[in-house]
N, C-alpha and C positions, 0 to 999 in steps of 0.2 A: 042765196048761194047757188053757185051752178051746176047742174046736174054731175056726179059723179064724183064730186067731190065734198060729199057728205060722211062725217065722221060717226062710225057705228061704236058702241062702248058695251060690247057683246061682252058676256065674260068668259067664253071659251078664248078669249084672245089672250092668257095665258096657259093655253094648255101647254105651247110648248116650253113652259119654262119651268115646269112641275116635274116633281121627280119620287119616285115610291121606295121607302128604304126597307128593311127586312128584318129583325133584331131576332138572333135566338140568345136563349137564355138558360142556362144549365138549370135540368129538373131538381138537382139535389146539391146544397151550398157544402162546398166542403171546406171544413174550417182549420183552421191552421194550429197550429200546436201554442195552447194558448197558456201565457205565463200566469202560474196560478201566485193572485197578489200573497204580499208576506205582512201578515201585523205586526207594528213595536209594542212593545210592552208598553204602557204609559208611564211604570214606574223608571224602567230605566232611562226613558225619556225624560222624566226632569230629574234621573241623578244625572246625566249626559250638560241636561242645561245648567244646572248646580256647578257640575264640574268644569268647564266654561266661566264661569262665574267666579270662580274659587281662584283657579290659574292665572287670571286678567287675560282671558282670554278678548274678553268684553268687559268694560265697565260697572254693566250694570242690568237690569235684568230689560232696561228702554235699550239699550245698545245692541241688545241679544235680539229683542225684536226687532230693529234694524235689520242686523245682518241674515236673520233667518226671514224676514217679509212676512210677517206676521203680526198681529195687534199685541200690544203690551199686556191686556185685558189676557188673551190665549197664553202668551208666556206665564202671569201670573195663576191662571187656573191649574198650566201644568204643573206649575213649582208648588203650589198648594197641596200636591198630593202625596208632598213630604210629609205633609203633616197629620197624615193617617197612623193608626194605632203602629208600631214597631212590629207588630205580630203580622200583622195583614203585607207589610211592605215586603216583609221576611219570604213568607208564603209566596209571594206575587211575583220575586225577586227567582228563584226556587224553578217558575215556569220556563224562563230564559228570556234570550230579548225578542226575536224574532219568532214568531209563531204561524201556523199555517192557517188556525182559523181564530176569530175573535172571540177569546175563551170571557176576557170582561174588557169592558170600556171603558174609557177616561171620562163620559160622563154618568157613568154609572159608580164610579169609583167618588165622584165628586157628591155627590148625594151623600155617601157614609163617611164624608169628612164632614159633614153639613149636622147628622144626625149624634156624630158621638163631643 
């Protein structure tokens, strides 16, 4: 090769195309007015899918799980929890449908259809 026309592969030969950015970031996260969730009852939950049922709203209780995207298996667990003592659904019924915090659970509820 002839003098002066020798290719150097320095790596300062991008300095000029580097760039420095700055990011500040707020010390304390303030958080926005946040929507506190609401729980359904699970009993009026499957008088809800029952009553669906009853009306032709749906066929059947596969047709219901259709329309709601849910497994047939979950529709029948919830409809199962008709089948708890009169007393217990009464009481349960009594709470209302929508609740602020999860006073009992649908799978908690499913155990003492299990045991009586």
């Amino acid at each position: 090769m002839p003098k002066g026309l020798e290719l150097t592969s320095s790596p300062d030969c991008n300095i000029d195309r580097t760039f420095t950015s700055i990011f500040y970031f707020p010390q304390k996260v303030m958080r926005t007015n946040q929507i506190k969730p609401l729980y359904q009852n699970p009993i009026c939950l499957a008088r809800e899918y029952k009553k669906m049922i009853d009306d032709n709203k749906v066929k059947n209780q596969a047709a219901l799980a259709r329309k709601l995207g849910i497994s047939r298996a979950r529709v029948t667990q919830i409809m199962n929890l008709l089948k708890l003592d009169k007393s217990i659904i009464d009481h349960l019924e009594q709470i209302g449908d929508s609740m602020d915090k999860k006073i009992i659970s649908e799978r908690e509820l499913r155990k003492i259809i299990h045991q009586s």
